[in-house]
C-alpha atoms as an extended CHARMM CRD file, in Angstrom:
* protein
*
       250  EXT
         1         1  UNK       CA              0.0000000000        0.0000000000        0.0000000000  PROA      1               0.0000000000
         2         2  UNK       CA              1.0720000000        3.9770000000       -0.7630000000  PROA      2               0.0000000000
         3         3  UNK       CA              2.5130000000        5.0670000000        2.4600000000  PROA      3               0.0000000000
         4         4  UNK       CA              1.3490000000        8.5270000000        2.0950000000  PROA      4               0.0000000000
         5         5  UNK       CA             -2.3110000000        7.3240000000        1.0170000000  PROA      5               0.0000000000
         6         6  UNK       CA             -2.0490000000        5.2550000000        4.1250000000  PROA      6               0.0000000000
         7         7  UNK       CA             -1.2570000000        8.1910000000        6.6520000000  PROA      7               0.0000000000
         8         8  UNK       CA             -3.8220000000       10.5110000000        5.0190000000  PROA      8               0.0000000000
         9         9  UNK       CA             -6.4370000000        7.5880000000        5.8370000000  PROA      9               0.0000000000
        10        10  UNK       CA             -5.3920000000        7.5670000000        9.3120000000  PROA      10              0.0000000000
        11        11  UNK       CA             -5.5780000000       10.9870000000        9.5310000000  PROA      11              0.0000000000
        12        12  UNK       CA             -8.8860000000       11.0530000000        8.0210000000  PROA      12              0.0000000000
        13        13  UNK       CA            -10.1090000000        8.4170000000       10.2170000000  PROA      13              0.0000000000
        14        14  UNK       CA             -8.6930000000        9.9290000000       13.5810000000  PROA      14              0.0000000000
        15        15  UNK       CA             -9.9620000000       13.4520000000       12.6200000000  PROA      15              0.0000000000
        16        16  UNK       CA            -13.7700000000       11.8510000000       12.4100000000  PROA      16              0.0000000000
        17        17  UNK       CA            -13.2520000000       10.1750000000       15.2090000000  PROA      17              0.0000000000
        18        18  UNK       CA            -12.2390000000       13.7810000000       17.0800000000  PROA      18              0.0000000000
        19        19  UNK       CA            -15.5200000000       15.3030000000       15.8690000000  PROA      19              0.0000000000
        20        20  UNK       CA            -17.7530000000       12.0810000000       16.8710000000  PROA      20              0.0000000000
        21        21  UNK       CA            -16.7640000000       12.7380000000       20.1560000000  PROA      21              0.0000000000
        22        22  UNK       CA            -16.9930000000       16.1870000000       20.1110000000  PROA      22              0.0000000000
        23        23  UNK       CA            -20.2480000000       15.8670000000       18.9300000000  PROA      23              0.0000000000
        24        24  UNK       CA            -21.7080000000       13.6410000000       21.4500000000  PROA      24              0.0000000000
        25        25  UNK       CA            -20.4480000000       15.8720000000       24.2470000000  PROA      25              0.0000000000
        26        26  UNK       CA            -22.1880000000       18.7020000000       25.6500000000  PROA      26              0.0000000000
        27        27  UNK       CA            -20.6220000000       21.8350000000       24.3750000000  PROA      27              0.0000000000
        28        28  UNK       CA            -19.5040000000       24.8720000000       26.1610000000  PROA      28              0.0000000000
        29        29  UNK       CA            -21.1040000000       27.2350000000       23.5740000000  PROA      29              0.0000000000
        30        30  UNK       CA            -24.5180000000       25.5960000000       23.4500000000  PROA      30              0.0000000000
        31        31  UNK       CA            -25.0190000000       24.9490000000       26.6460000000  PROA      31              0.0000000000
        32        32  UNK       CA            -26.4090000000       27.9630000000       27.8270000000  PROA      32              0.0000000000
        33        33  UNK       CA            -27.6180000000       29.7010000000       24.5170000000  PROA      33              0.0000000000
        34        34  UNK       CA            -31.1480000000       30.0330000000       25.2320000000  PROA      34              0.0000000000
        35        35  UNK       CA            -30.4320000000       31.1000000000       29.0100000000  PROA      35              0.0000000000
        36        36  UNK       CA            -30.6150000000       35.2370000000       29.4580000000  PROA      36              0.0000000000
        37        37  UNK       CA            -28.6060000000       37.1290000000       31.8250000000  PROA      37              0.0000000000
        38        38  UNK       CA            -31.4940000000       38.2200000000       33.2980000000  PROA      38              0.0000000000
        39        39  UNK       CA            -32.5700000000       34.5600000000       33.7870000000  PROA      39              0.0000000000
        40        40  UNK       CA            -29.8740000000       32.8720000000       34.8410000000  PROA      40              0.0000000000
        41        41  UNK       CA            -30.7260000000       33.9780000000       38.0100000000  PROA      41              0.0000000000
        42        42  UNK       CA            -34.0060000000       31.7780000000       38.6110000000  PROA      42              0.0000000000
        43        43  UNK       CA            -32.7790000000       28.9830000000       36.3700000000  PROA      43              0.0000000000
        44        44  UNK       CA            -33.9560000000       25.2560000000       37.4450000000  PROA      44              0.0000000000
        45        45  UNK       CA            -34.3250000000       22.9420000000       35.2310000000  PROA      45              0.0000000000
        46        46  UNK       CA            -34.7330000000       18.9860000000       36.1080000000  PROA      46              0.0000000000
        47        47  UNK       CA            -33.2210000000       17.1960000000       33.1040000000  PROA      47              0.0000000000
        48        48  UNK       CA            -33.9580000000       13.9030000000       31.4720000000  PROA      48              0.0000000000
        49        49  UNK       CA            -32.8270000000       10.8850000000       30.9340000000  PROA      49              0.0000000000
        50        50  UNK       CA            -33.2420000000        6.6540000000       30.9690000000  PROA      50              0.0000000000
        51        51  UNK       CA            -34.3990000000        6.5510000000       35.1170000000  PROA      51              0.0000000000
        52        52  UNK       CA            -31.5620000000        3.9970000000       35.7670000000  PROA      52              0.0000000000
        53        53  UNK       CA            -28.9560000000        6.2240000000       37.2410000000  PROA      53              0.0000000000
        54        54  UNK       CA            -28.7450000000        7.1930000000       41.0660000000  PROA      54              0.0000000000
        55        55  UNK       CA            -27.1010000000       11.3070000000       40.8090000000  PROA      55              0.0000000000
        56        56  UNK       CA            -26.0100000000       13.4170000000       43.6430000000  PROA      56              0.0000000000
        57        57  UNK       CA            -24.6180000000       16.7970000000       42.8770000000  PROA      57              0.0000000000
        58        58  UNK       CA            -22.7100000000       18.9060000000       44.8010000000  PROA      58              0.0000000000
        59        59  UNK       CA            -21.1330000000       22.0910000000       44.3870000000  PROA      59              0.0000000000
        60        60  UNK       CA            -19.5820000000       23.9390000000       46.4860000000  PROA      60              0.0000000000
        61        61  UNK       CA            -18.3210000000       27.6850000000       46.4180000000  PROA      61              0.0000000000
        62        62  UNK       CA            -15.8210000000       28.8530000000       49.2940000000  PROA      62              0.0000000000
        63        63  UNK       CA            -14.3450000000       32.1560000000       49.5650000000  PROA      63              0.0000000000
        64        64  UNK       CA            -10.7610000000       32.5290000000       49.8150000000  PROA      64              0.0000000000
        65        65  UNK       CA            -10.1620000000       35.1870000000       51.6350000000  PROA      65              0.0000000000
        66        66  UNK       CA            -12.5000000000       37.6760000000       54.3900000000  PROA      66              0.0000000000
        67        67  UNK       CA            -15.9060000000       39.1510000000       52.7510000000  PROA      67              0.0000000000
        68        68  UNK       CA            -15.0720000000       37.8540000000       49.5280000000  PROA      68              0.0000000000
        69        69  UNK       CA            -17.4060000000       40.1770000000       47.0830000000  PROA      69              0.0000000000
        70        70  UNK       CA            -15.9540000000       38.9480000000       43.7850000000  PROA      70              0.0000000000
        71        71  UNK       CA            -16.5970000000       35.3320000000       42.5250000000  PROA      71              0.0000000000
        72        72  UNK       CA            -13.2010000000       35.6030000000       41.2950000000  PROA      72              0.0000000000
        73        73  UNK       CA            -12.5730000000       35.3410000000       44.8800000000  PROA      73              0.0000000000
        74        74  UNK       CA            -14.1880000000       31.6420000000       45.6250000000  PROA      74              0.0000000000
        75        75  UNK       CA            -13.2190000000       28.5380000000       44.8300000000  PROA      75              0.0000000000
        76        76  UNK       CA            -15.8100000000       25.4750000000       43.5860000000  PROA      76              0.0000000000
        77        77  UNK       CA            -15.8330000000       21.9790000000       44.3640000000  PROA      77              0.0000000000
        78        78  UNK       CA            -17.5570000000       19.8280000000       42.2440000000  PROA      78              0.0000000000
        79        79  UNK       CA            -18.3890000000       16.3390000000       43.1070000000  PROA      79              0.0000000000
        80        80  UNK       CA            -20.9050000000       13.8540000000       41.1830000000  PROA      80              0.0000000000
        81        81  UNK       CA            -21.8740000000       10.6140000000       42.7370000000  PROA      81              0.0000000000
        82        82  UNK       CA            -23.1840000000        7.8930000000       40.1510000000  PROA      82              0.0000000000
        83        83  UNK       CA            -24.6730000000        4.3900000000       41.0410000000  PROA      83              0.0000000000
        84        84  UNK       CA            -27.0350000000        2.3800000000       39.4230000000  PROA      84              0.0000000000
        85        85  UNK       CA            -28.8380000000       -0.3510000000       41.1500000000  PROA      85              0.0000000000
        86        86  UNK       CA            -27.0220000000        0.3850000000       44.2460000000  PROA      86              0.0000000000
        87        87  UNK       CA            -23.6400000000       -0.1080000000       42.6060000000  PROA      87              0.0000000000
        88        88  UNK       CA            -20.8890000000        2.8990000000       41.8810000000  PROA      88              0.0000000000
        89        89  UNK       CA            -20.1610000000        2.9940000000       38.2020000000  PROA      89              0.0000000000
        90        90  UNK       CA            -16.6460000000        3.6660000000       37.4360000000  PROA      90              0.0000000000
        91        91  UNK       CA            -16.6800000000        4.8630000000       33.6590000000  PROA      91              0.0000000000
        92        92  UNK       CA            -19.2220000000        7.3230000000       33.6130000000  PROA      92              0.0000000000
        93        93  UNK       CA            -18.4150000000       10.5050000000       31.5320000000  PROA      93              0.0000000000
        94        94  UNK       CA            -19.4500000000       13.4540000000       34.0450000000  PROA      94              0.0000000000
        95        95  UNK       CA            -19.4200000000       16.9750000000       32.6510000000  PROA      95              0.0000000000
        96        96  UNK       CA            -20.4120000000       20.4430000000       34.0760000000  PROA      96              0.0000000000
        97        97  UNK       CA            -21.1300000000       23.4710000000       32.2460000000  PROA      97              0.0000000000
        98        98  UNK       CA            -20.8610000000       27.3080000000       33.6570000000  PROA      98              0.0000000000
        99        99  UNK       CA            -22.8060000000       30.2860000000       32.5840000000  PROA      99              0.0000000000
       100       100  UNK       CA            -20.9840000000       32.4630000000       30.2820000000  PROA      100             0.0000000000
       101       101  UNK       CA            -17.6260000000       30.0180000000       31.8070000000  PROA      101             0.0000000000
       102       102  UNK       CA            -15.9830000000       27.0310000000       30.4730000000  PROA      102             0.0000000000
       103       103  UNK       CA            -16.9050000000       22.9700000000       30.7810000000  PROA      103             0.0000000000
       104       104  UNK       CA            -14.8880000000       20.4050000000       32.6990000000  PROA      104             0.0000000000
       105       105  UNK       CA            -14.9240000000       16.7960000000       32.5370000000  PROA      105             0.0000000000
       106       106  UNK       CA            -15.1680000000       15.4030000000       36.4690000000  PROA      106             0.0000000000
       107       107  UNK       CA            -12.1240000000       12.8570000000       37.0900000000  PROA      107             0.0000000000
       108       108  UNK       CA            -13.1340000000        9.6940000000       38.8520000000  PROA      108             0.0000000000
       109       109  UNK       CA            -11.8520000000        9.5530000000       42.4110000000  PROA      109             0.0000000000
       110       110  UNK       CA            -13.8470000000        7.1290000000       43.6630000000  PROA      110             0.0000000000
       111       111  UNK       CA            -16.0350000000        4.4340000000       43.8780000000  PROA      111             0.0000000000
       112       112  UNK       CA            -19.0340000000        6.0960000000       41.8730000000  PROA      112             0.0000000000
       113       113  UNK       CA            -17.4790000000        9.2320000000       42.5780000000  PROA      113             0.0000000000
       114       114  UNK       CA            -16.4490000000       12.0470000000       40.0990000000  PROA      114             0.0000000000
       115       115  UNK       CA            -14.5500000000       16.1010000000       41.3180000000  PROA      115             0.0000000000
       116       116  UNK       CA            -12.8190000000       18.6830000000       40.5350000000  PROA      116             0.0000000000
       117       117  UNK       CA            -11.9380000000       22.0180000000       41.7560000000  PROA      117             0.0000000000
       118       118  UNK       CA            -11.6250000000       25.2320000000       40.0490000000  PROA      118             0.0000000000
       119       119  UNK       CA            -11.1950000000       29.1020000000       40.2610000000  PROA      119             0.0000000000
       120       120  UNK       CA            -14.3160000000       30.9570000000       40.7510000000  PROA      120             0.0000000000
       121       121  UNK       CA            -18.3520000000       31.1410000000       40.8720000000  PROA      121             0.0000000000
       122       122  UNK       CA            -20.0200000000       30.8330000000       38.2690000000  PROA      122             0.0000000000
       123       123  UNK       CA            -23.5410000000       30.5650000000       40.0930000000  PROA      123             0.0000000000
       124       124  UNK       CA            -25.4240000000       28.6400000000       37.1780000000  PROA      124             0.0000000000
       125       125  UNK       CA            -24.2310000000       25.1220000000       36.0550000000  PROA      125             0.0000000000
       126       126  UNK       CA            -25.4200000000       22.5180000000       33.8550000000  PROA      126             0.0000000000
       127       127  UNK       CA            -24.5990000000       18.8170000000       34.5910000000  PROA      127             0.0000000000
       128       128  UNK       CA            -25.0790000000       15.7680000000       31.9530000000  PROA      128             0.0000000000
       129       129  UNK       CA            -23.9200000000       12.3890000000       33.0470000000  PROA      129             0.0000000000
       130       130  UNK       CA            -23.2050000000        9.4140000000       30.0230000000  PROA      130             0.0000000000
       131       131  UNK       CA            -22.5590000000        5.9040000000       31.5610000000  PROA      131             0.0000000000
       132       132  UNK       CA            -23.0060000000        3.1920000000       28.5800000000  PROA      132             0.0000000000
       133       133  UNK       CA            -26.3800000000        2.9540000000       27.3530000000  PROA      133             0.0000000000
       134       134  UNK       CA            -28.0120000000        5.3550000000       30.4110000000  PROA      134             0.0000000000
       135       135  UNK       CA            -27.7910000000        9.0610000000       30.8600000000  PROA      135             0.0000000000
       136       136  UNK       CA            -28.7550000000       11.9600000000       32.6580000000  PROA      136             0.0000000000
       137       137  UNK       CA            -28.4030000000       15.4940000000       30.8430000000  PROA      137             0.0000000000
       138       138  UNK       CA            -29.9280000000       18.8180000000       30.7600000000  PROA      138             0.0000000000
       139       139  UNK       CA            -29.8700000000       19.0350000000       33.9710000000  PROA      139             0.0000000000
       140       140  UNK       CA            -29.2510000000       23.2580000000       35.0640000000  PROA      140             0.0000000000
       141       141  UNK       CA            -29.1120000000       25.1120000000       38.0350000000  PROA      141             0.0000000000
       142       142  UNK       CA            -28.7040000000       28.6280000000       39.1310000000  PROA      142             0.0000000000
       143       143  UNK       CA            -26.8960000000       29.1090000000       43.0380000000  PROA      143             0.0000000000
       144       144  UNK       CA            -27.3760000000       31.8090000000       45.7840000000  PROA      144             0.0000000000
       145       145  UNK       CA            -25.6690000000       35.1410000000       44.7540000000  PROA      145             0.0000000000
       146       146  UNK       CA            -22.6470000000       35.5900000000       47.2290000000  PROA      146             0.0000000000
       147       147  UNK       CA            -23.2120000000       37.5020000000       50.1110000000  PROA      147             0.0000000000
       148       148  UNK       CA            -21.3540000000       39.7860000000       51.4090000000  PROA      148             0.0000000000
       149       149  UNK       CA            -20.9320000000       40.6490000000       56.0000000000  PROA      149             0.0000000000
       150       150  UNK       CA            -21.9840000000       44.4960000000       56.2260000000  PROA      150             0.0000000000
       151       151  UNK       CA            -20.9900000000       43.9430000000       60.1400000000  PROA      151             0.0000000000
       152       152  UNK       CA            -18.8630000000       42.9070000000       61.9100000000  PROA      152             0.0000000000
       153       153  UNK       CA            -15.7290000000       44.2200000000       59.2610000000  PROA      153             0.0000000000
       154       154  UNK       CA            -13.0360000000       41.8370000000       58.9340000000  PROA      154             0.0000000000
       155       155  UNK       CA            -10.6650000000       41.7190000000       61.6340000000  PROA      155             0.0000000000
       156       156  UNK       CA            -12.5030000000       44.0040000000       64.5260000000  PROA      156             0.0000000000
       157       157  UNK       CA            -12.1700000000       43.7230000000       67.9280000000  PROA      157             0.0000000000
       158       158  UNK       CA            -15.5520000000       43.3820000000       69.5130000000  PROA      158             0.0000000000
       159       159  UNK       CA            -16.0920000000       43.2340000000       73.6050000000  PROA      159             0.0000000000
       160       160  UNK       CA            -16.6850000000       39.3860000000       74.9180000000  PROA      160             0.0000000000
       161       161  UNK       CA            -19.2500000000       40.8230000000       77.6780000000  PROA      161             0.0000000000
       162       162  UNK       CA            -21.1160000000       41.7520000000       75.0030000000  PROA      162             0.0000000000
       163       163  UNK       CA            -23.6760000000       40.3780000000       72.0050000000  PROA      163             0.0000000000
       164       164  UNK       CA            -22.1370000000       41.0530000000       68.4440000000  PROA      164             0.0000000000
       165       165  UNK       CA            -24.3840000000       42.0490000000       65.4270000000  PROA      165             0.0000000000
       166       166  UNK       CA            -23.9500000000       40.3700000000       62.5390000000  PROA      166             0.0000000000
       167       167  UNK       CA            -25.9520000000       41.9450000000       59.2030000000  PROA      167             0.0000000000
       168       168  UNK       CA            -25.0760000000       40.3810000000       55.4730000000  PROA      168             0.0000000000
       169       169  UNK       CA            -26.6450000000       41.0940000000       51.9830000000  PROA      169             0.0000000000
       170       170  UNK       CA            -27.0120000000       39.2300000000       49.2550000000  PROA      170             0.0000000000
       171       171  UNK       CA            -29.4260000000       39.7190000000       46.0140000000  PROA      171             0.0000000000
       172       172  UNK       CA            -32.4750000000       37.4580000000       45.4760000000  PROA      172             0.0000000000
       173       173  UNK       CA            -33.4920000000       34.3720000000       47.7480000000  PROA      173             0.0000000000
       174       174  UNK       CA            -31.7810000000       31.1440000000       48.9090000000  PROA      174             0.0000000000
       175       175  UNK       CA            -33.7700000000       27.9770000000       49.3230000000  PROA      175             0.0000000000
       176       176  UNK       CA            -31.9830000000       27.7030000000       52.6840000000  PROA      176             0.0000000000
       177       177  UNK       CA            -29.1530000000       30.5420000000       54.5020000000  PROA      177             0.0000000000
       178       178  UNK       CA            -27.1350000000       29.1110000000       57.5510000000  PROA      178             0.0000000000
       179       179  UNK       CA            -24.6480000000       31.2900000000       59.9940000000  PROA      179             0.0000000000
       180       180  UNK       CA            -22.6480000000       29.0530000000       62.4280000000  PROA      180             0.0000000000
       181       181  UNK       CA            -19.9870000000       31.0600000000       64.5190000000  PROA      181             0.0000000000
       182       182  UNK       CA            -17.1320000000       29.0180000000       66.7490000000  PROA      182             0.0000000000
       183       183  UNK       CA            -19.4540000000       28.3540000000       69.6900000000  PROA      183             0.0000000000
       184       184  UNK       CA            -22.9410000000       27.9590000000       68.3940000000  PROA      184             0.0000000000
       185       185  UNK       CA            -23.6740000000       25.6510000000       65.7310000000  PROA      185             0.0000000000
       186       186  UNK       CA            -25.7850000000       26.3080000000       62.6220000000  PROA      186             0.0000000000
       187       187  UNK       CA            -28.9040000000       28.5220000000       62.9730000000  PROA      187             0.0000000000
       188       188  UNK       CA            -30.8640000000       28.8690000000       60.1470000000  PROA      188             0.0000000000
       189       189  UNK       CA            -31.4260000000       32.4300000000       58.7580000000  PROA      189             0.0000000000
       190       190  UNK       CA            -33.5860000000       31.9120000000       55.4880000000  PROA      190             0.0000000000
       191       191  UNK       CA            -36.3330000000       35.4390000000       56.2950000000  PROA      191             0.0000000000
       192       192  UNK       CA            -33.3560000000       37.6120000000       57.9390000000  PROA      192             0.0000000000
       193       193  UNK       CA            -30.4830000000       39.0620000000       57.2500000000  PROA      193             0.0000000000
       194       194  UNK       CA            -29.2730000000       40.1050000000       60.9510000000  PROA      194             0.0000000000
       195       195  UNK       CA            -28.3030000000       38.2180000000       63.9080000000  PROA      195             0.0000000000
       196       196  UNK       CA            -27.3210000000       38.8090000000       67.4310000000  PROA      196             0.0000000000
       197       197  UNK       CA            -24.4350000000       36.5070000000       68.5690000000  PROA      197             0.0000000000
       198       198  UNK       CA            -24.5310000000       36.2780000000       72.4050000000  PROA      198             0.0000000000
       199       199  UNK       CA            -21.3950000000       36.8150000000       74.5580000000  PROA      199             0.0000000000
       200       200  UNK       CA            -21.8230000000       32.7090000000       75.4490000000  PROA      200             0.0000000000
       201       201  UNK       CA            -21.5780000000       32.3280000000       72.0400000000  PROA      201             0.0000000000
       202       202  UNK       CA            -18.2300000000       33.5390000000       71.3910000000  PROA      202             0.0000000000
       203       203  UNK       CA            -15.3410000000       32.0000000000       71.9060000000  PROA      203             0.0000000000
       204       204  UNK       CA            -13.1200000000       34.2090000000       74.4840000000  PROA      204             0.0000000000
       205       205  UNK       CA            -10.8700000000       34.0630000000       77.0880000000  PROA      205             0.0000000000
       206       206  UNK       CA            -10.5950000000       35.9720000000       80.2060000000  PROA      206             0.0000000000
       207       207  UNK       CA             -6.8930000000       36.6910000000       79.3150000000  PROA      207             0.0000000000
       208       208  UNK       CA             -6.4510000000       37.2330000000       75.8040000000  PROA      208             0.0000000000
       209       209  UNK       CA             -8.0170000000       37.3860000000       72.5740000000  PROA      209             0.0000000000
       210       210  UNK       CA             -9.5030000000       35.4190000000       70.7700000000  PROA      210             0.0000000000
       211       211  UNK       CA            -10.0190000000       35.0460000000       66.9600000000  PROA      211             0.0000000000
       212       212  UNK       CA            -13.9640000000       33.9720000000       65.8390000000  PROA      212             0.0000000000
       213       213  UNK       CA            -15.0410000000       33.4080000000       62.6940000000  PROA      213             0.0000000000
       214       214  UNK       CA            -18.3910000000       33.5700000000       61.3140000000  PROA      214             0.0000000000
       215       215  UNK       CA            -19.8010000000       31.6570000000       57.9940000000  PROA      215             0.0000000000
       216       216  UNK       CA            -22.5490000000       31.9880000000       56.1740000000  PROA      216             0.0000000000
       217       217  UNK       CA            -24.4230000000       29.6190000000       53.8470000000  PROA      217             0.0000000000
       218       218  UNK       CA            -26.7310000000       30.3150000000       50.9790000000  PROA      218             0.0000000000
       219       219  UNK       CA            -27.8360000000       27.0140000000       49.3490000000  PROA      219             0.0000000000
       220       220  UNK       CA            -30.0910000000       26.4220000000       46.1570000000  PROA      220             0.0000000000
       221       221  UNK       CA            -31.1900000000       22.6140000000       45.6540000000  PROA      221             0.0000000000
       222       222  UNK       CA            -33.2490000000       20.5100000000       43.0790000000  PROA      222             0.0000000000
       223       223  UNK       CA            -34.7970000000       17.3710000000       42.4790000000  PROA      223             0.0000000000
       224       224  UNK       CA            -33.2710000000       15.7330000000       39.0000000000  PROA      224             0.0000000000
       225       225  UNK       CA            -35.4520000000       13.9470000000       36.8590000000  PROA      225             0.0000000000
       226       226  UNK       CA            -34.6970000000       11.2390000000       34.6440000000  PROA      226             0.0000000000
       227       227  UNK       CA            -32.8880000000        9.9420000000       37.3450000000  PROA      227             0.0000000000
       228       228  UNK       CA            -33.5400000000        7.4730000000       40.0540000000  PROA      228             0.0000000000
       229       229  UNK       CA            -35.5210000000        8.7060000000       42.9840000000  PROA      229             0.0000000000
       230       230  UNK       CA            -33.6410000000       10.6810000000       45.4020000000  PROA      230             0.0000000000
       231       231  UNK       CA            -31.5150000000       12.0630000000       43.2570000000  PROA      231             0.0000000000
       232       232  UNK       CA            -30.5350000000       15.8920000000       43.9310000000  PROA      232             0.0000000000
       233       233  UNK       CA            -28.3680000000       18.9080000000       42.6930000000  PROA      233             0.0000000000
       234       234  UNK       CA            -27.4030000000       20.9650000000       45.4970000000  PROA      234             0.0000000000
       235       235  UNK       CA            -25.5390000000       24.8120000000       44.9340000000  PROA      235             0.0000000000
       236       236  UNK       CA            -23.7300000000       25.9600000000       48.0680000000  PROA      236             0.0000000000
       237       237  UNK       CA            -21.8050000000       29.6690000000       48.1580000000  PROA      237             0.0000000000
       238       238  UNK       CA            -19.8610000000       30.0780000000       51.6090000000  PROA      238             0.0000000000
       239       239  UNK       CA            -18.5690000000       33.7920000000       52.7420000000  PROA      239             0.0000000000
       240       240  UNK       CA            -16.8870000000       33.9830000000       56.2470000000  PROA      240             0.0000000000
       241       241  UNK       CA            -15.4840000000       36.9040000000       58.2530000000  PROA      241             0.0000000000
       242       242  UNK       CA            -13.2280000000       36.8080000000       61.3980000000  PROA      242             0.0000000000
       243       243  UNK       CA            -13.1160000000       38.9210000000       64.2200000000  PROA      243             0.0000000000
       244       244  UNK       CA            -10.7080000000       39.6040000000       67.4750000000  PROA      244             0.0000000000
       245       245  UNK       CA            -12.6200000000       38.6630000000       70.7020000000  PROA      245             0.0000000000
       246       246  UNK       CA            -11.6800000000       40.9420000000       73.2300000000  PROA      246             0.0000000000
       247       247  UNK       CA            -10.7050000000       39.3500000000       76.6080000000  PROA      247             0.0000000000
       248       248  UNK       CA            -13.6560000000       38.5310000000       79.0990000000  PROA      248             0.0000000000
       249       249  UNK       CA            -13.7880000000       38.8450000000       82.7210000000  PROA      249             0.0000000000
       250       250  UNK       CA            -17.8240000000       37.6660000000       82.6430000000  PROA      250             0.0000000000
């Protein structure tokens, strides 16, 4: 055989190859082209799919540093757990889409489960889940807007005799908001946006200071359809601020 008509075959062949797989994917510029800015916001959509996978989404934005206010400031975990008939699949193809952002394929860590981490918030994502003949895809939801502490501001001393006021803001709703603090545990704060820490409630010392840090949670969850009951997308943004404790004689 010609040698040269030989590589051009293979390099036919491996170039269609390419663009069957690219074409089966989900791509990043399709993904969202029928989704608005000024939807994005309220965007839930359930997906589809063959009803034999079990899908748990998480996603998970942290700030990394004080009152974050940019999402360039957070960091997101993904992680995608896929069974079917009680069993972890292994070879799934796992992919999540951002709003007006780029798509990642999810490595598998392990059993059933698939993560990654990357820069930023994106706050809308769409997920889509291949695993031999069954799938899940279409699946899109919009997070909690970051909020941001109005009070305390990072790194004030406050008095331990006395309660702290702590006041956030954030735009739109949350299907749940948590605050937790170093000596209370999580109180949920869905209708407010204000809350008065007692002085038990801190963490001080009659001697010195001490450093606290509050967190709050905003979290958006779903229902996925096409998918085997149970199966959920959850969207969690995190902000935190720290503040000294001044020393308590109470």
């Amino acid at each position: 055989m010609n040698t040269t008509k030989s590589t051009l075959k293979k390099t036919i062949g491996g170039l269609a190859a390419v663009a069957m797989v690219a074409a089966c994917a989900p791509s990043m510029a399709n993904a969202f082209d029928d989704v608005s800015a000024s939807e994005v916001q309220d965007l839930r959509r359930q997906g589809s799919g063959t009803g034999n996978l079990s899908v748990q989404v998480k996603v998970e934005a942290d700030s990394r540093r004080d009152n974050a206010a940019d999402a360039s400031d957070f960091e997101t975990e993904f992680e995608v757990k896929v069974f079917r008939s009680g069993q972890p699949v292994r070879d799934a193809q796992v992919t999540v889409s951002a709003f007006e952002g780029p798509e990642w394929t999810l490595r598998h860590d392990d059993d059933g489960e698939y993560e990654r981490e990357v820069r930023g918030y994106h706050r809308a994502y769409r997920v889509d889940v291949v695993a031999g003949d069954d799938k899940v895809e279409g699946v899109y939801l919009a997070g909690p807007a970051v909020p941001t502490f109005t009070a305390p501001t990072p790194g004030a001393s406050v008095p331990g005799d006395q309660p702290v006021t702590v006041s956030w803001q954030a735009e739109g709703k949350a299907d749940e908001a948590w605050l937790e603090g170093e000596e209370f545990e999580k109180v949920r704060v869905d209708e407010v946006n204000t809350y008065t820490v007692r002085p038990e409630q801190l963490e001080r010392e009659w001697d010195e200071v001490e450093e606290n840090e509050f967190e709050l949670v905003r979290v958006n969850r779903m229902p996925i359809s096409g998918a085997a009951s149970g199966s959920e997308m959850i969207i969690r943004v995190k902000n935190e601020v720290e503040v000294r404790v001044e020393p308590s004689r109470s």
